[in-house]
C-alpha positions in Angstrom: 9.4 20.6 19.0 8.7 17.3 20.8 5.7 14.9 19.6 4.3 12.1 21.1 2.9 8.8 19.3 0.5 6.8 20.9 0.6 3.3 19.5 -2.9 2.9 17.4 -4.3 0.1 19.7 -3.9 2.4 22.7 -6.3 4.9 23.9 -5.4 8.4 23.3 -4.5 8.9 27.4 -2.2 6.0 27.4 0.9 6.2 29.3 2.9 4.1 26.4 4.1 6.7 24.1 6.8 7.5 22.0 8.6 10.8 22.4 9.9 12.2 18.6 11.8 15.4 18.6 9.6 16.9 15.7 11.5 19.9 14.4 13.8 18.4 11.9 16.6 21.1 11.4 16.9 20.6 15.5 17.2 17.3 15.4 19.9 17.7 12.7 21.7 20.0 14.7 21.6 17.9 17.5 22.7 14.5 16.0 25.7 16.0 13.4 26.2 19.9 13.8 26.4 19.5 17.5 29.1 16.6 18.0 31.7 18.2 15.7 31.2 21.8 17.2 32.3 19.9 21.1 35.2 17.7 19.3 36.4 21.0 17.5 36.1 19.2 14.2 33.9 21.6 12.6 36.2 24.1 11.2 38.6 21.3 10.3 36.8 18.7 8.0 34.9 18.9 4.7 31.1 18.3 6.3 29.4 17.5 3.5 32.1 14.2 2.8 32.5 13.7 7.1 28.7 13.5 7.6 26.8 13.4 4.2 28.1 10.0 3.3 27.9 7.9 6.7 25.7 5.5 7.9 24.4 7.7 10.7 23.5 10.1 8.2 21.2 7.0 6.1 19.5 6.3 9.7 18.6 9.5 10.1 17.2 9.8 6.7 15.1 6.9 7.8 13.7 8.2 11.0 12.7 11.6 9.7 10.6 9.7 6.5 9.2 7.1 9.0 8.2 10.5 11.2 7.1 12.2 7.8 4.5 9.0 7.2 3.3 9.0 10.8 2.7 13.1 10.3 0.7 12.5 7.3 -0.9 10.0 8.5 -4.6 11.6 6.8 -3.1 11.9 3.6 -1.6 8.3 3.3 -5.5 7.1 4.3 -6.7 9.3 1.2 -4.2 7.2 -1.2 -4.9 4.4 0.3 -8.6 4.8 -0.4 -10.4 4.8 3.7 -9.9 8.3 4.0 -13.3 9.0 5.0 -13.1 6.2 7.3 -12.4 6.7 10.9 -9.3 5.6 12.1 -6.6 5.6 14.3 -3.1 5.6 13.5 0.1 5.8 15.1 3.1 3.8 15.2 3.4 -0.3 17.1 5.4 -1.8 19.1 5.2 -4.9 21.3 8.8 -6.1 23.5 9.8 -9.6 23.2 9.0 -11.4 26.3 9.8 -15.5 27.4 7.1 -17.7 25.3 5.3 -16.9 22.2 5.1 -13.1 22.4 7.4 -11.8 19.9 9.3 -8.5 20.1 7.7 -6.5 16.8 7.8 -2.4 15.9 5.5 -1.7 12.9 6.0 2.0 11.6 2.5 2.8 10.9 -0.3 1.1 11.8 -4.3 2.3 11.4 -7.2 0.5 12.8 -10.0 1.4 10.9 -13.8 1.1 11.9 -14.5 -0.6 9.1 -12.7 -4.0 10.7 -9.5 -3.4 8.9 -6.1 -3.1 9.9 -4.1 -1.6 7.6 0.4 -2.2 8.7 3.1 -0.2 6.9 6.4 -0.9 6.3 8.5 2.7 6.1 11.6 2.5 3.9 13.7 5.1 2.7 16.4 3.2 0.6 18.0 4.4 -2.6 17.6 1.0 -4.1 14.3 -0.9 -4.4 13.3 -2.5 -1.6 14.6 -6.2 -1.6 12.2 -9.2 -1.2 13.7 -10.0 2.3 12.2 -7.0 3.3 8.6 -8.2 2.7 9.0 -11.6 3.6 10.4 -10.3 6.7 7.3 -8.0 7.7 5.0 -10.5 6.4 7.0 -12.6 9.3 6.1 -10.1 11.7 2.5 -9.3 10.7 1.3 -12.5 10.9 2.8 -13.4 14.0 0.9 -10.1 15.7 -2.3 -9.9 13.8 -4.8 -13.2 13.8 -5.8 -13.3 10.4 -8.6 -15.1 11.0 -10.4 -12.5 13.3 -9.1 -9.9 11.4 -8.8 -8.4 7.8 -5.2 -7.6 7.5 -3.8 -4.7 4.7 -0.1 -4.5 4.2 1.1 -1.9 2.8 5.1 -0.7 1.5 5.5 3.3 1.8 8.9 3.5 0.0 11.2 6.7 -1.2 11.8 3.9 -4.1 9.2 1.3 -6.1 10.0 -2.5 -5.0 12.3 -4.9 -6.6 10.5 -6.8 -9.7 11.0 -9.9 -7.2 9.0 -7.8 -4.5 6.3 -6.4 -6.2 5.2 -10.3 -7.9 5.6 -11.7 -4.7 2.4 -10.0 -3.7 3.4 -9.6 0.0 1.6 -6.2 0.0 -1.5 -5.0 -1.5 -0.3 -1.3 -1.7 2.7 0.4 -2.3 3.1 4.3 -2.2 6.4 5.8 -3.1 7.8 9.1 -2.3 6.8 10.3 -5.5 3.1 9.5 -4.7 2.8 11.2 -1.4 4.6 14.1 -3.3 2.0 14.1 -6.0 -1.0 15.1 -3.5 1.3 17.9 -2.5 0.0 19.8 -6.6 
């Protein structure tokens, strides 16, 4: 029911982890179901209008795709093309601190041992993904990853394909939609 994510540029034994309670339907439960049955709402609202259609309900929607991508970690290598190269993957996360170390949480992150670092940005929007978006984690990449010791692969894993605006700006070398992850499924 609980999972634990060790960031990819930590050893497997590390003590920084991130905790993620797994089982989806409990986690549901626990952030919608839950709260209405201890207010005594439950009986007394339309559910599918109260909850369906709220921002909580969009985060949580986020969350359980970003968990889905870090889960299928293997099969996003495959599309990607360094499937049959070793890797590790898992999520990243550095905290802010005084001077030039910026606070930074990339959703999924593989180091390859082929010299390559390959950063995802998760999305699950029902619009396409707005160039602010990749301008924004193109921010954030480069002020982690030192592209001059490094080769750096960004990649957009999307329920929806980019903006027009987006996909010319060339900020990521890959995108994979929901559609595509759903295709290796046949």
């Amino acid at each position: 029911m609980i999972s634990s994510f060790v960031p990819y540029d930590k050893k497997r034994n590390s003590h920084t982890k991130r905790y993620v309670l797994v089982d989806r339907y409990l986690d549901f439960y626990l952030t919608f179901i839950e709260p209405l049955i201890q207010s005594g709402e439950l009986g007394r609202i339309n559910f599918i209008s109260q909850v369906f259609e709220t921002a909580c309900m969009v985060s949580w929607l986020g969350k359980s795709f970003e968990l889905t991508c870090l889960r299928e970690a293997s099969k996003i290598a495959g599309i990607l093309g360094f499937g049959g190269i070793r890797f590790e993957a898992g999520p990243f996360f550095q905290h802010g601190k005084k001077g030039d170390l910026v606070g930074v949480q990339f959703d999924l992150v593989f180091g390859r041992a082929d010299k390559v670092v390959t950063v995802c940005e998760v999305k699950c929007l029902d619009v396409p993904v707005p160039l602010s978006v990749g301008k924004h984690f193109a921010k954030q990449v480069d002020a982690v990853f030192d592209r001059s010791k490094i080769t750096v692969q960004r990649v957009l894993i999307s329920k929806t394909a980019p903006s027009k605006e987006l996909e010319n700006s060339h900020l990521f070398s890959s995108v994979i939609t929901l559609g595509d992850l759903l295709e290796t499924e046949k």
